[in-house]
C-alpha positions as CSV (number, residue, x, y, z in Angstrom):
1,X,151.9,-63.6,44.0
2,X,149.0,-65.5,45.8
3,X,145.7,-63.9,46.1
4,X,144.7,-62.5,49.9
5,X,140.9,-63.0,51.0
6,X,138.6,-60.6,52.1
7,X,138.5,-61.5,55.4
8,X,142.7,-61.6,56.1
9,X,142.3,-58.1,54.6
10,X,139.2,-56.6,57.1
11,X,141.3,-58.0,60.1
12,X,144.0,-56.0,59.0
13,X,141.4,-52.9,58.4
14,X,139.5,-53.1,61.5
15,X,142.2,-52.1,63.6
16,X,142.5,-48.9,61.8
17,X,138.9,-48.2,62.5
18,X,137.8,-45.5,64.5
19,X,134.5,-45.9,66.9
20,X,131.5,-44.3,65.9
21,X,130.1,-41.1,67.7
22,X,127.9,-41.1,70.5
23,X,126.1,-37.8,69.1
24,X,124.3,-38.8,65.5
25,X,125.5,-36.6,62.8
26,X,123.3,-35.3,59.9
27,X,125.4,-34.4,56.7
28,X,123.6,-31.6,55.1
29,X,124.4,-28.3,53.1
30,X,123.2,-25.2,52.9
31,X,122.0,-23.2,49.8
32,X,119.9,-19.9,48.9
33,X,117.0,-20.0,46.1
34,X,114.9,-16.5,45.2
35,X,111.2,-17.3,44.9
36,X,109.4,-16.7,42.1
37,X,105.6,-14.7,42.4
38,X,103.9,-17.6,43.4
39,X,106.3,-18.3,46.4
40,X,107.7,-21.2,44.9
41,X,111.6,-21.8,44.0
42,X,113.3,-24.4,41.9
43,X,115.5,-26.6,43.3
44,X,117.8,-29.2,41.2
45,X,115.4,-29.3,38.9
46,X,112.1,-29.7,40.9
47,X,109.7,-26.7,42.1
48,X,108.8,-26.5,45.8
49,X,105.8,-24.4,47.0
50,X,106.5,-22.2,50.2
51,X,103.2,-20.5,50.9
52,X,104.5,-19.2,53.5
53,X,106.5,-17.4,51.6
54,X,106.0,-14.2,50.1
55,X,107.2,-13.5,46.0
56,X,110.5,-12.5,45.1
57,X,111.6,-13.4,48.5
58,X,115.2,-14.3,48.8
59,X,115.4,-17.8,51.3
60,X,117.7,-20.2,52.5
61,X,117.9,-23.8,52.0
62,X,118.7,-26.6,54.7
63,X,119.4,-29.1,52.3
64,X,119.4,-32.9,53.6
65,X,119.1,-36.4,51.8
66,X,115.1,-36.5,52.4
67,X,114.5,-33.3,53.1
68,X,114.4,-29.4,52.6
69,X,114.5,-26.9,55.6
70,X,113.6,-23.5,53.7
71,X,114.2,-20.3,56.3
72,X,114.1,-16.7,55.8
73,X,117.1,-14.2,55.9
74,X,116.8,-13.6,59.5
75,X,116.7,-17.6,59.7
76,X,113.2,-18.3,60.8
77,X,111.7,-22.2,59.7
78,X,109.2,-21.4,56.8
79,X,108.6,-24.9,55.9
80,X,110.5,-28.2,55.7
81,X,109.3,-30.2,52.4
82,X,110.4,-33.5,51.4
83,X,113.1,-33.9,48.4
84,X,110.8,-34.0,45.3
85,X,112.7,-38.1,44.8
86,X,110.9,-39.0,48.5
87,X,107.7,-39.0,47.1
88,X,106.0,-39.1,50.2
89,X,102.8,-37.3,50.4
90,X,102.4,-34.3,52.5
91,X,99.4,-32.5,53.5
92,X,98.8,-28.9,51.5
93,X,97.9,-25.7,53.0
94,X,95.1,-25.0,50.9
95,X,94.1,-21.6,52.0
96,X,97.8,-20.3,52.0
97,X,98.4,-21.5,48.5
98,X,95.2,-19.7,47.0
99,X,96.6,-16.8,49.0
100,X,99.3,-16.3,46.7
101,X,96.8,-16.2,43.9
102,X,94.7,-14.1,44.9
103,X,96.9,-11.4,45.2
104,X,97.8,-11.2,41.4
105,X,96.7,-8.4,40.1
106,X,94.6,-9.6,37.3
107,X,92.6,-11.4,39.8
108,X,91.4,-8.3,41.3
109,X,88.7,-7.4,38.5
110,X,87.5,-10.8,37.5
111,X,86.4,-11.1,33.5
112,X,85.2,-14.0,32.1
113,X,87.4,-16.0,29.3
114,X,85.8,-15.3,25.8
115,X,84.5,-11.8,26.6
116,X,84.0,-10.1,23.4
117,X,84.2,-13.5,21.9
118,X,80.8,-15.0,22.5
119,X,78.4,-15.0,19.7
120,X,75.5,-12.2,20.4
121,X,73.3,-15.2,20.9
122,X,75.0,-17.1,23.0
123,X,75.3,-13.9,25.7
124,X,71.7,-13.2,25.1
125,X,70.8,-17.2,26.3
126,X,67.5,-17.4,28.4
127,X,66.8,-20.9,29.2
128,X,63.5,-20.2,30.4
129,X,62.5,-18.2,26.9
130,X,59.8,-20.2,24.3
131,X,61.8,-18.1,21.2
132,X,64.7,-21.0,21.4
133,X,62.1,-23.6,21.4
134,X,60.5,-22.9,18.4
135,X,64.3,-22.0,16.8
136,X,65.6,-24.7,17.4
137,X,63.7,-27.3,14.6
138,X,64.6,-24.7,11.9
139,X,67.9,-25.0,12.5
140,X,68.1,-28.7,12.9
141,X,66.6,-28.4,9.2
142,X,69.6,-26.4,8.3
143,X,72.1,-28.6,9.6
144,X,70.6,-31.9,7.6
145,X,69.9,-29.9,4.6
146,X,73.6,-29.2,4.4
């Protein structure tokens, strides 16, 4: 059996062909994510940020090649975000991301890291007080002595 070339087969293919549409299709599908309580959802392994989304708020997903249309159940545009592979940069809503934040609850009373923690003379620091001056070559002695 002799080989056929490429081009003897395409001739044979191209009258098969069908003509391409005069309305551009997008292929994309659609899927649901839950986001988590800092309006964000995980996505095939990547974690988008909706702020303006709200937590534990059920959404759904648009999904095309290079991008992500994220609605909510009544089907109003949130946000469209870029696939995480695009890596495109996109401008951040600062004031709606700190939002989400804010509103956990152990924001509400602020309290500083180490309270309870910090040595009673740390917490009793005056930078403008004389008595650390005059401490401080006494303990420098310590330290070499040791």
């Amino acid at each position: 059996m002799r080989p056929v070339g490429y081009l003897y087969l395409w001739e044979e293919e191209r009258s098969a062909l069908l003509p391409l549409p005069d309305v551009s299709f997008e292929a994309m599908r659609l899927d649901h994510a839950v986001m988590n309580n800092y309006a964000q959802f995980r996505f095939e392994k990547a974690t988008y940020a909706v702020p303006q989304g709200k937590p534990r708020q059920k959404v759904l997903l648009s999904v095309c090649w290079d991008r992500i249309e994220v609605r909510n159940r009544e089907g109003e545009l949130l946000t469209t975000l870029p696939r995480s592979y695009m890596l495109k940069e996109q401008p951040i809503d600062w004031p709606a991301l700190f939002e989400i934040y804010s509103l956990r609850p152990e924001n509400r009373t602020p309290k500083p890291i180490a309270e309870g923690y910090t040595p009673l003379e740390v917490a009793a620091y005056d930078p403008d007080s004389t008595l650390y001056d005059q401490l401080l070559p006494t303990r420098l002695e310590g330290v070499a002595t040791r």
